[in-house]
C-alpha positions as CSV (number, residue, x, y, z in Angstrom):
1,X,-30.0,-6.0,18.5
2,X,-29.6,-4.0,21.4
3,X,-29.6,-7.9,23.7
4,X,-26.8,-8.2,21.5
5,X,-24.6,-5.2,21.7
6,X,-25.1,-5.8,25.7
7,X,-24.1,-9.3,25.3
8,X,-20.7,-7.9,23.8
9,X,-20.7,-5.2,26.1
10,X,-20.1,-7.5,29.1
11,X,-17.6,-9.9,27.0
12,X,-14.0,-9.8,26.4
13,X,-14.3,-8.1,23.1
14,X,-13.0,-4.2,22.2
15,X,-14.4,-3.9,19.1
16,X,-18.5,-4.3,18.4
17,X,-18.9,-4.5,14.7
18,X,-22.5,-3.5,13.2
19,X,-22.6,-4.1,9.6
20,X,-26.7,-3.3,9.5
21,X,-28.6,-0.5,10.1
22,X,-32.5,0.8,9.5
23,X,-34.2,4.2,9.8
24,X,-35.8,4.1,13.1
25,X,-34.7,5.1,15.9
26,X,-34.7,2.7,18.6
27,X,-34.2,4.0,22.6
28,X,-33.5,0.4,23.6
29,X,-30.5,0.1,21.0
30,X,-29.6,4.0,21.9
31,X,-29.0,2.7,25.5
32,X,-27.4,-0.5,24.5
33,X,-24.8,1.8,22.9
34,X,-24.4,3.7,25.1
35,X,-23.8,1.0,27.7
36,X,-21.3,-0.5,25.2
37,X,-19.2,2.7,25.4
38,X,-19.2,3.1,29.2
39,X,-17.4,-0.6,29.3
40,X,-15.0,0.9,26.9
41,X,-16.1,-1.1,23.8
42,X,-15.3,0.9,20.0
43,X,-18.7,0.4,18.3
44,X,-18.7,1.0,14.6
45,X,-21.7,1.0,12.5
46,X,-22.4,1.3,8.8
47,X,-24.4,4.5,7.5
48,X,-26.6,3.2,5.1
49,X,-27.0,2.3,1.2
50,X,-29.8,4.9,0.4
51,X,-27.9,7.6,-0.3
52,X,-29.0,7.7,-4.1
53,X,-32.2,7.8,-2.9
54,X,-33.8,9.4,0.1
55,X,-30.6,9.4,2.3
56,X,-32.6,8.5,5.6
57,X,-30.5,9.1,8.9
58,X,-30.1,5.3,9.5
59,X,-29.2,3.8,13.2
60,X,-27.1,2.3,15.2
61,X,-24.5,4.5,13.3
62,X,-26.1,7.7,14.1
63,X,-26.1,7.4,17.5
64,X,-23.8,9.4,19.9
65,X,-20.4,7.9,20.5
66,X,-20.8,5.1,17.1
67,X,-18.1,5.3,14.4
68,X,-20.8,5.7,11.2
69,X,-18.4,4.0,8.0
70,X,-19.1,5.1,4.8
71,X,-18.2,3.7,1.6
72,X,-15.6,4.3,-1.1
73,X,-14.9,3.4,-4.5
74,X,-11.5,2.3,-6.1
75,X,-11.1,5.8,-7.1
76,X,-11.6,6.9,-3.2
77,X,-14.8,8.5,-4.2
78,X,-18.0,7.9,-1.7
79,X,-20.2,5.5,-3.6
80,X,-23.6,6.4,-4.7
81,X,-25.2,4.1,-2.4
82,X,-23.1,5.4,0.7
83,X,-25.3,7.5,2.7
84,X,-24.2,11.6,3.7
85,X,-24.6,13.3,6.5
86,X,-23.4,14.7,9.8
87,X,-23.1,11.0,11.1
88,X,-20.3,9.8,8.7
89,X,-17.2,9.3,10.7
90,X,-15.2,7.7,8.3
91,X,-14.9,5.8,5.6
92,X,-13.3,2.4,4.0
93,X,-13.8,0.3,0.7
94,X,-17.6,-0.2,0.0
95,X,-17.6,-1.3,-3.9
96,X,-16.0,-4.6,-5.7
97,X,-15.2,-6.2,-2.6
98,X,-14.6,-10.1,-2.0
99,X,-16.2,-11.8,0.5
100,X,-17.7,-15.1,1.6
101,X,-20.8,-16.5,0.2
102,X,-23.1,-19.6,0.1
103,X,-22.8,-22.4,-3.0
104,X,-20.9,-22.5,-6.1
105,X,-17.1,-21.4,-5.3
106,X,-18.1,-20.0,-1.8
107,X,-16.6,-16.4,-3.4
108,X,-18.6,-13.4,-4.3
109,X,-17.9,-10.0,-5.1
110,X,-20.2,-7.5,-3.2
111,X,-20.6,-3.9,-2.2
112,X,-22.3,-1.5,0.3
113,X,-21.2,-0.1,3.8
114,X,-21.8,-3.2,5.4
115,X,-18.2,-4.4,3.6
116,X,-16.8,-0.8,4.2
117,X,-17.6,-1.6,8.2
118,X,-15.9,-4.4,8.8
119,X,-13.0,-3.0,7.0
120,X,-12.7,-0.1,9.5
121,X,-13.4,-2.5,12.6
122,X,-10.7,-4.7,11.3
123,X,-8.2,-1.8,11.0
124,X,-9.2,-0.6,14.4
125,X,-8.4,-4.7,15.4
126,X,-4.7,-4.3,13.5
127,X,-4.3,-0.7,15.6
128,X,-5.2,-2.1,18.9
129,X,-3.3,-5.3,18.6
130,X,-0.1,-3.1,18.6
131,X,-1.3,-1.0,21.3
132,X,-3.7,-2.8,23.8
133,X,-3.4,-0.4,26.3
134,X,-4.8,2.3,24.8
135,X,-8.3,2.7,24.9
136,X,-11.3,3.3,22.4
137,X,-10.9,6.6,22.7
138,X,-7.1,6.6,21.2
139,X,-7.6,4.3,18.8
140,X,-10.7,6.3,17.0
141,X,-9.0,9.4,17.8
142,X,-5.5,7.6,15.5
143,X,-7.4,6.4,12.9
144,X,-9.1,9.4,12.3
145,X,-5.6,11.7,12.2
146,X,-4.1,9.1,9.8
147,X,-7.3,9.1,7.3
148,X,-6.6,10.1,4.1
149,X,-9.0,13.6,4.6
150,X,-11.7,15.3,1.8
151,X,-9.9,16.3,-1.3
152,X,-10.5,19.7,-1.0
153,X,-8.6,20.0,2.3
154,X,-11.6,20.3,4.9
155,X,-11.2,18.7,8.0
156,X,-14.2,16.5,7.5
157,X,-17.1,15.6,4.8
158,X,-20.9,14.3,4.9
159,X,-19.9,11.6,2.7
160,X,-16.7,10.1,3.8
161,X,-16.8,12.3,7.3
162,X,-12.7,12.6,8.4
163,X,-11.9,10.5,5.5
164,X,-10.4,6.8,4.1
165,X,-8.9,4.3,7.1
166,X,-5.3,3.7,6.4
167,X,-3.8,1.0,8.6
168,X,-0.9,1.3,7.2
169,X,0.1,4.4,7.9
170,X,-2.0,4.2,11.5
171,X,0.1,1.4,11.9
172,X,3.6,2.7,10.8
173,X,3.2,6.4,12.5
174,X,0.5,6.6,14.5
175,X,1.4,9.9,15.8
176,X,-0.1,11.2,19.4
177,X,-3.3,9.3,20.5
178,X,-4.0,12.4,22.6
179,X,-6.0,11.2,26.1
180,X,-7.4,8.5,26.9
181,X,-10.8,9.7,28.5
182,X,-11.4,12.0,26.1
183,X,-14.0,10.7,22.7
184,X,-12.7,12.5,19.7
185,X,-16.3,11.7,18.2
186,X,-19.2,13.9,19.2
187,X,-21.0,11.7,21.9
188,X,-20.2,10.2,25.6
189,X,-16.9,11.8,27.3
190,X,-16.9,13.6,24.3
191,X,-14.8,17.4,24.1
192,X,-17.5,18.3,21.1
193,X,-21.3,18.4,21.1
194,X,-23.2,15.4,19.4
195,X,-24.4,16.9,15.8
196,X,-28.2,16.9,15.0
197,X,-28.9,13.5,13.2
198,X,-30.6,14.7,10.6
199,X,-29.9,13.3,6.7
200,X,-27.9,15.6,4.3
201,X,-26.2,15.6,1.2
202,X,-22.5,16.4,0.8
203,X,-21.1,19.7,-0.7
204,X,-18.6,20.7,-3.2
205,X,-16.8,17.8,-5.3
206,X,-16.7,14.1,-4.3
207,X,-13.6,13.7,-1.5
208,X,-10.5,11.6,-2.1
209,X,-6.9,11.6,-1.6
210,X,-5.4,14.8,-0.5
211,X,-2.3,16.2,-2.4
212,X,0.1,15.1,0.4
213,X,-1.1,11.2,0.3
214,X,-0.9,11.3,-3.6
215,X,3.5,11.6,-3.1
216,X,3.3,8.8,-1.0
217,X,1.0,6.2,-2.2
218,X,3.5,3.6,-1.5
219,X,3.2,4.2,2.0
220,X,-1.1,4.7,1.3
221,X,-3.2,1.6,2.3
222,X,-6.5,2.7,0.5
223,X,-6.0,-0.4,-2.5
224,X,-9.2,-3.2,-1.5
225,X,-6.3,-5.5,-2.0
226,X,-4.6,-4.3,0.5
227,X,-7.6,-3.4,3.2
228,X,-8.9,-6.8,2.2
229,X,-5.2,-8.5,3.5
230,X,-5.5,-6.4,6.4
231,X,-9.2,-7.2,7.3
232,X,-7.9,-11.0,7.3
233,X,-5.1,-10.0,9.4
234,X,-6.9,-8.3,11.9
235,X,-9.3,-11.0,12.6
236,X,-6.9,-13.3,13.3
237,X,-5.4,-10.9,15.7
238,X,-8.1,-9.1,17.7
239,X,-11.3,-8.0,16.1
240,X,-14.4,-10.2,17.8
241,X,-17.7,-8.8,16.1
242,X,-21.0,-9.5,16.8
243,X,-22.9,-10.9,14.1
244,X,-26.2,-8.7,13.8
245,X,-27.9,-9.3,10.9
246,X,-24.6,-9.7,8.9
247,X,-26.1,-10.9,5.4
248,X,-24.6,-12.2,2.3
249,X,-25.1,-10.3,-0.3
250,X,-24.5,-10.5,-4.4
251,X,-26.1,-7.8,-6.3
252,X,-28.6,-6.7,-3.7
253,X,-27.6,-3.0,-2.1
254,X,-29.0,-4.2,1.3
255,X,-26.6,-3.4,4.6
């Protein structure tokens, strides 16, 4: 893996997609990373599908400086399966998603943060393709103001971390993507210190749309439909990611 995450490091590609992960902690992968950042790549990662079982810290995504995805439901509820802890950035679909398989119709549903990743890489793809100068600092630092946030108001969660991508909304009013040296992520060039990796389980009741996004859920883009359509888009536009391990899955709850 971490030939690979240099091998998109030194290529034209912004975004590194990593739609695996496993428990151990790797120092050649940890520097691959972080070489990937320096070039100014936006490396996201998926947390893990153990969470309804012993929740380990799983890595790439809890590495300094990695976007760690999470799943959702179509309620906008984490899944069981998606992981908690400090290293959950944000989150996308992860349940009763449609992707590409081998035989039959060559269409399977599926689920896990493996989907969820790719989602939020190809929303980061969409973002960048409207602004390509900004850097991956801006566009992390965007889709994390325009999330839709925990429930309960907090700024953050262990199980969907600043909350649910919305491209739409990133898309349509972006807002102020702040500066462009600065990670909004605890990590490299980061303002805040890097969190201690350590597996936890979230508090207080499951996170989902805030009150404000429920008035406008015209304008919300947290429908798999809709994330799906703008996955598509987005690799058609920008997103190149590196196939690490990507597997096709049906009913197993492997990344």
């Amino acid at each position: 893996m971490s030939a690979a995450i240099r091998y998109a490091a030194d290529s034209e590609a912004k975004i590194i997609n990593i739609s695996m992960g496993r428990p151990e902690r790797s120092s050649l992968e940890a520097d691959a990373i972080e070489y990937a950042i320096s070039k100014g790549k936006l490396v996201f990662a998926g947390v893990g599908n153990w969470g309804d079982k012993a929740n380990p810290v799983v890595y790439p995504a809890a590495f300094p400086g990695v976007v760690g995805v999470a799943g959702v439901d179509q309620e906008i509820e984490a899944t069981t399966e998606s992981e908690r802890g400090p290293q959950v950035d944000l989150a996308a679909p992860g349940d009763n998603l449609i992707i590409t398989c081998k035989g039959g119709t060559g269409v399977c549903r599926s689920h896990g943060t493996s989907g969820a990743t790719a989602l939020a890489s190809a929303s980061a793809a969409l973002l960048w393709s409207i602004h390509p100068d900004w850097t991956a600092n801006q566009i992390t630092r965007v889709l994390i103001n325009t999330a839709g946030g925990p429930e309960n108001g907090d700024k953050r969660s262990d199980s969907i971390g600043y909350g649910v991508v919305r491209p739409r909304i990133a898309l349509k009013n972006p807002g102020d993507p702040g500066p462009a040296d600065v990670n909004p992520l605890p990590g490299p060039n980061s303002a805040s210190p890097a969190p201690q990796a350590t597996a936890s389980r979230a508090t207080g009741g499951m996170p989902g749309r805030s009150p404000a996004d429920s008035a406008s859920k015209g304008d919300d883009l947290l429908s798999t439909r809709n994330v799906l359509a703008a996955g598509a888009a987005a690799v058609v536009a920008l997103a190149v990611a590196v196939p690490l391990g990507l597997k096709r899955r049906r009913r197993s709850r492997q990344m």
